[in-house]
C-alpha positions in Angstrom: 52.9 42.3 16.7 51.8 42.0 13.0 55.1 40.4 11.0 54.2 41.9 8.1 54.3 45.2 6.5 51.4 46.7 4.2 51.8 48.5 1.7 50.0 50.5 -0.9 51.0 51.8 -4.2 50.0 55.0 -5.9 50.7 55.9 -9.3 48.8 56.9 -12.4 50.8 54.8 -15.1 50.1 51.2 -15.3 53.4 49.5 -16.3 55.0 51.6 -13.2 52.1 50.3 -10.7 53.3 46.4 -12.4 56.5 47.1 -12.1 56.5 48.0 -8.1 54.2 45.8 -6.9 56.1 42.7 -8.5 59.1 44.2 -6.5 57.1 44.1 -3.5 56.0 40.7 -4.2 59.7 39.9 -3.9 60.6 41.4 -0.9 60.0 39.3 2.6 57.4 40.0 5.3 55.9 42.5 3.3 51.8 42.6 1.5 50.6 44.6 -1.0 47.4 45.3 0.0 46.4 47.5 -3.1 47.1 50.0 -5.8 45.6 53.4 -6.5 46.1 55.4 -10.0 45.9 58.8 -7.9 45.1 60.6 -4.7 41.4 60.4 -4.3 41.3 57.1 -4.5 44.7 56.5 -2.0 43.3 58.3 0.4 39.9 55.8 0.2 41.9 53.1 0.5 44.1 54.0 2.9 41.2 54.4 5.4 39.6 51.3 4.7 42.3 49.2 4.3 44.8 51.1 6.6 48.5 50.2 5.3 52.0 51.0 6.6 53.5 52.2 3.5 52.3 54.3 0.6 54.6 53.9 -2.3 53.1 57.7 -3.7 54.0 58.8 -7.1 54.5 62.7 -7.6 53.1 63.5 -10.6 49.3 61.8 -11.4 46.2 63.4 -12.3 43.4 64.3 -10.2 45.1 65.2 -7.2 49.5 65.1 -7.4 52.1 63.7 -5.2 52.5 66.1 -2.7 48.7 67.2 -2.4 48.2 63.5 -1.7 51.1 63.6 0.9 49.6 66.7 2.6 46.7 65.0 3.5 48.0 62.0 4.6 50.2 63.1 6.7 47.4 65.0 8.3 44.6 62.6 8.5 47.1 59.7 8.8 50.6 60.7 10.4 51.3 57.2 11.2 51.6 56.1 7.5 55.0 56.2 6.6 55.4 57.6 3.1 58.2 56.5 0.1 57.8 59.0 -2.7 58.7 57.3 -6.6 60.3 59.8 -8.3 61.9 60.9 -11.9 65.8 62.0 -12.2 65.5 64.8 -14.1 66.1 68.8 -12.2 62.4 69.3 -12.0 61.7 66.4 -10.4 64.8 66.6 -7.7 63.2 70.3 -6.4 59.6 68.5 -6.1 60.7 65.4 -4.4 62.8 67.9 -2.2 59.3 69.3 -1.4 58.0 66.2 -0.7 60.6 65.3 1.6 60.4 68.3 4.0 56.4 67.6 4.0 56.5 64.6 5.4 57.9 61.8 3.5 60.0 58.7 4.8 62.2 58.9 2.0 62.0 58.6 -2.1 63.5 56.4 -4.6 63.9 56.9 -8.3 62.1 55.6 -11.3 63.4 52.2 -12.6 65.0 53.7 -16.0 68.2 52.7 -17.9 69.3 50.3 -20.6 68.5 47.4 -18.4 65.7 46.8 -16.8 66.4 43.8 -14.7 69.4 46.1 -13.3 67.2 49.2 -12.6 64.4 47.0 -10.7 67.0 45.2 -9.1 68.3 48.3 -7.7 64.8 49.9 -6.5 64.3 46.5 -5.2 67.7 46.7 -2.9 66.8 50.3 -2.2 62.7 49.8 -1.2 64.4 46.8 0.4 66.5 48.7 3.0 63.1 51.5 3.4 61.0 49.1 3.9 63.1 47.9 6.9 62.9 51.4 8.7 59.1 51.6 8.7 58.7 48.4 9.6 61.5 49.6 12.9 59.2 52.4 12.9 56.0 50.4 13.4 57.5 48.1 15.3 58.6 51.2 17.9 54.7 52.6 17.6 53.5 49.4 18.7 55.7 48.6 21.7 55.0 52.4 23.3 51.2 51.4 22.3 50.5 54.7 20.2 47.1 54.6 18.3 47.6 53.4 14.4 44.2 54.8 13.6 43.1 58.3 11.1 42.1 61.1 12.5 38.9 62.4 13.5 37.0 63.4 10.2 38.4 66.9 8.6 41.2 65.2 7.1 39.7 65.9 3.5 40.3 69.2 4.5 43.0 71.5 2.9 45.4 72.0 5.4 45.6 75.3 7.3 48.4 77.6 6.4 48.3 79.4 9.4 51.9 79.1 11.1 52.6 76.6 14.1 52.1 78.5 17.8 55.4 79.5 19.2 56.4 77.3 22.3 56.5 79.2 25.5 59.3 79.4 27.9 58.0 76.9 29.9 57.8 74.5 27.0 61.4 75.6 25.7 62.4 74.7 29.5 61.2 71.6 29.7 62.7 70.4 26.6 65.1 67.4 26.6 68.6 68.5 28.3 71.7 67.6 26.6 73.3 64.7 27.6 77.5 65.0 28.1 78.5 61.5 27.8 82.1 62.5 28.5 82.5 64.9 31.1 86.9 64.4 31.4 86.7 65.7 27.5 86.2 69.0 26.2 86.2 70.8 22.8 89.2 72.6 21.8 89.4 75.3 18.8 86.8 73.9 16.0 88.5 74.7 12.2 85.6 72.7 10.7 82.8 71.0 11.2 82.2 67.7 9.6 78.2 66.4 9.5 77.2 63.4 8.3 73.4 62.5 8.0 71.0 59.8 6.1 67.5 58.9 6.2 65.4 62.0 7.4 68.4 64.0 6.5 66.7 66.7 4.3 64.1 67.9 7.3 66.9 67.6 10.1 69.1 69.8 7.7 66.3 71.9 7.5 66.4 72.0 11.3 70.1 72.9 11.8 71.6 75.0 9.0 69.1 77.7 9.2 69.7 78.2 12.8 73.0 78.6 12.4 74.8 82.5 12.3 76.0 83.9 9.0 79.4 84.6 10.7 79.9 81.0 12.1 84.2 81.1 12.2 84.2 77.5 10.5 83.5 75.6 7.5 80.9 73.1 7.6 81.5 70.1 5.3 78.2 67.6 5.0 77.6 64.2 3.8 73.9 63.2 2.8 73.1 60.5 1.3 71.6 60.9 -2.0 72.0 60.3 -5.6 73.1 62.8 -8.5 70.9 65.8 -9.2 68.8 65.8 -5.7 72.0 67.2 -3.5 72.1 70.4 -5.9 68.4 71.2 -5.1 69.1 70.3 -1.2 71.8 72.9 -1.4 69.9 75.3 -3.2 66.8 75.0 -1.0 68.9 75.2 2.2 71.0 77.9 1.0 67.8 79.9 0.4 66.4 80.0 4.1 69.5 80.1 5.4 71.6 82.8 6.3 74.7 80.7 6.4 76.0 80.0 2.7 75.2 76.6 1.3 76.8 74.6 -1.7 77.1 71.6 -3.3 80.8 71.2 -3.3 83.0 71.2 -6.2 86.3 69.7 -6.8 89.2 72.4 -6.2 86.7 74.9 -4.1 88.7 76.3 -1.5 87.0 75.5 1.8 86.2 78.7 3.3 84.2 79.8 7.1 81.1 80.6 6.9 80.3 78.2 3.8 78.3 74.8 4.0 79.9 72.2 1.4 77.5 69.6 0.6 78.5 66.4 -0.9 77.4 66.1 -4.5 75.1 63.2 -5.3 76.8 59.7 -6.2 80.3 60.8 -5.8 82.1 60.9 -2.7 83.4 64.6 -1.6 86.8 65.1 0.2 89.0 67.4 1.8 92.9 67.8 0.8 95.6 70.4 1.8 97.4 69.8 -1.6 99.3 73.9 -1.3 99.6 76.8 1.2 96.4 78.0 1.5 93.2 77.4 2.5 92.4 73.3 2.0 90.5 72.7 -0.9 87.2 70.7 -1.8 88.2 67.3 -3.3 85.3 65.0 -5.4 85.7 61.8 -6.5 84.4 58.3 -8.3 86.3 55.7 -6.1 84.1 52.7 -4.7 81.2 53.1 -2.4 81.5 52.4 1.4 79.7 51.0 3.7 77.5 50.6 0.5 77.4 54.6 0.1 78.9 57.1 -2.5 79.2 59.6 -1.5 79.9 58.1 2.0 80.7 60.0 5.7 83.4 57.7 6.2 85.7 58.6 3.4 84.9 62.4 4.2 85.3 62.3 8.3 88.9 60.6 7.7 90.0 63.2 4.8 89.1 65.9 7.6 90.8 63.9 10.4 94.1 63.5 8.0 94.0 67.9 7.3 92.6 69.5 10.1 93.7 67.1 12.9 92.3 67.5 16.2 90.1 70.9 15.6 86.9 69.1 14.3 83.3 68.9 15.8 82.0 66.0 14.0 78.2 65.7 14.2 75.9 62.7 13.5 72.6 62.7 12.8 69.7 60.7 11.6 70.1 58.0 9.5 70.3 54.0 9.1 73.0 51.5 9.3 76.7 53.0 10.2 78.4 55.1 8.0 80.1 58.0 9.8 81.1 56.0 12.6 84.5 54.8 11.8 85.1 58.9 10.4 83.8 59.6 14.3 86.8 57.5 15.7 89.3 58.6 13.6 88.4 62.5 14.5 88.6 61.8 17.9 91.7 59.9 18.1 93.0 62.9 16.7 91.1 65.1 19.6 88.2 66.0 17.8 85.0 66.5 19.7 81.4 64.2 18.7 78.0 65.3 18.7 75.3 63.0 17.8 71.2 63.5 17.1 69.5 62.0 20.2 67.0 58.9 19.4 63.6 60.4 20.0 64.3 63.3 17.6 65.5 60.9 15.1 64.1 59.3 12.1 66.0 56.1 12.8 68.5 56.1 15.2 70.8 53.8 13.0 74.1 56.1 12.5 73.5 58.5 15.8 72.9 55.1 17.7 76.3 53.1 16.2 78.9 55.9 17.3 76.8 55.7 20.8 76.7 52.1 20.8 80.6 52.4 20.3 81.4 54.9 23.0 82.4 57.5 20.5 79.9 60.2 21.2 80.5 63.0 23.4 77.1 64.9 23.6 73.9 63.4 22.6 72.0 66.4 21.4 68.2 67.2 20.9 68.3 68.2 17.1 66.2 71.4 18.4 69.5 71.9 19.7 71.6 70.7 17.9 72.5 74.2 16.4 72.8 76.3 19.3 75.2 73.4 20.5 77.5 74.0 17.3 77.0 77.7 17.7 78.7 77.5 21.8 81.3 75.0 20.6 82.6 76.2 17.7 82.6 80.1 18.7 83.6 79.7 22.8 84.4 76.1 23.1 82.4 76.0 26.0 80.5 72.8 27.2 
């Protein structure tokens, strides 16, 4: 197996093309095997030079971000894609777009009063990226899937026509759920805590849509992200969902029917601080497990106010966060679901509360909201 990763870098500015590929320089087991200053020429050099990575800026002339993206994912679906994106609102709801096209994951800009801090940062960031594709390659190779392009239309605009709906032969033959405790059941759910990471925005988009307007519990959710990017999540969710979505505010009463998603860069609790319905806590405390805002520190709050009635629910993401919140819900009595590997991006977080014996059901995310549906309104298994 090839040790290291290749990657390419896109991006119309040439101080920002500098500044990435000296970070990549810096990085271990990783080559830069070219830059591009926009889509046309990416996609040239993707075929003849066929990289791992594409570092893919959103906004360049000629043919943008998410065009670009398009069409590699199409002609080349192996390629994982990082897009480089700006802070500001505008550029939140485009990378948000970017992310349920396709891309791996983004990271932000290096801006700020110091530079050596801001690339430092990217660099710890593309760091911890670069080690999922390179997990996700590595996968590819051992099941001995093809690396290569597609045949020849990739150029193509992609076709807008909508995906066939599987047939009830295919919907039967999809994975079962697994019950890894059978003694356990789910009692009455109060709230549902969901924590998620890498691949997070498309598996949302895979879950809360599903999921009825009339659902008799709050869902409170943890995704990892910076400032800015979880208010277009929410707003995006909210909008093709029937369920209600927010970003969560401090002193919001947590209501049924509501999803409460964490806001960027701070971590998001709950706290029964009155009679009344517990209320939406936020706050600027440390990170954990190198996270703010972190599942962790949200899974305990819940455990501490709602006791035993919690479905907790894991899905994609790397490293571990959630898993300690997991054990503490279910010393209480809580019930676990976690994302199953194949559907996940990286099975990091899912696979650490499985790896610990904490999960109850390992669940398809396709589904993963029916599953929450049965539990939380029959508590049937």
């Amino acid at each position: 197996m090839e040790k290291d990763i290749k990657i390419l870098v896109v991006d119309d500015t040439v101080t920002d093309r500098a500044i990435l590929s000296k970070i990549i320089s810096q990085i271990a087991e990783t080559e830069l095997i070219g830059v591009a200053p926009n889509g046309k020429i990416a996609l040239a050099k993707i075929e003849l030079k066929r990289p791992d990575l594409v570092l893919l800026d959103l906004y360049m002339p000629e043919m943008d971000g998410l065009e670009t993206l398009s069409r590699i994912k199409r002609a080349f679906p192996h390629v994982d894609v990082i897009m480089v994106s700006g802070t500001d609102q505008q550029m939140a709801q485009i990378t948000m777009k970017a992310l349920e096209s396709g891309a791996l994951d983004f990271i932000s800009k290096p801006r700020g009063a110091s530079a050596e801090q801001s690339a430092a940062e990217m660099r710890g960031t593309l760091s911890r990226l670069i080690s999922i594709s390179r997990a996700r390659k590595y996968s590819r190779q051992t099941r001995g899937l093809s690396e290569g392009p597609r045949p020849p239309e990739r150029y193509q605009p992609a076709l807008k026509t909508p995906a066939p709906i599987p047939s009830a032969q295919e919907k039967a033959e999809a994975p079962p759920l697994i019950l890894k405790k059978p003694g356990r059941r789910p009692g009455r759910i109060d709230v549902i805590a969901l924590g998620v990471s890498t691949g997070g925005p498309n598996a949302l988009q895979e879950v809360i849509p599903l999921l009825d307007a009339s659902l008799p519990a709050p869902i409170l959710a943890v995704q990892h992200m910076p400032a800015m990017f979880t208010a277009s999540l929410a707003a995006r969710l909210d909008s093709v969902s029937a369920i209600r979505v927010v970003e969560g505010r401090d002193g919001q009463p947590v209501e049924r029917g509501v999803v409460y998603i964490a806001p960027g860069g701070r971590h998001m609790v709950v706290r029964k601080d009155r009679p009344g319905a517990p209320l939406v806590g936020v706050v600027d405390t440390p990170p954990v497990n190198s996270c703010r805002p972190a599942v962790d520190v949200l899974f305990r709050s819940v455990a501490m106010v709602y006791g035993g009635n919690v479905l907790s629910v894991i899905l994609t993401g790397m490293g571990s966060d959630g898993l300690a919140g997991v054990a503490a819900i279910r010393r209480k009595g809580g019930y676990s679901l976690v994302q199953d590997e194949k559907s996940s991006v990286i099975w990091g977080m899912p696979g650490a509360v499985v790896e610990a014996d904490q999960a109850d059901e390992i669940v398809p995310l396709s589904k993963m909201a029916a599953r929450i549906g049965e539990i939380v309104n029959r508590g049937s298994v």
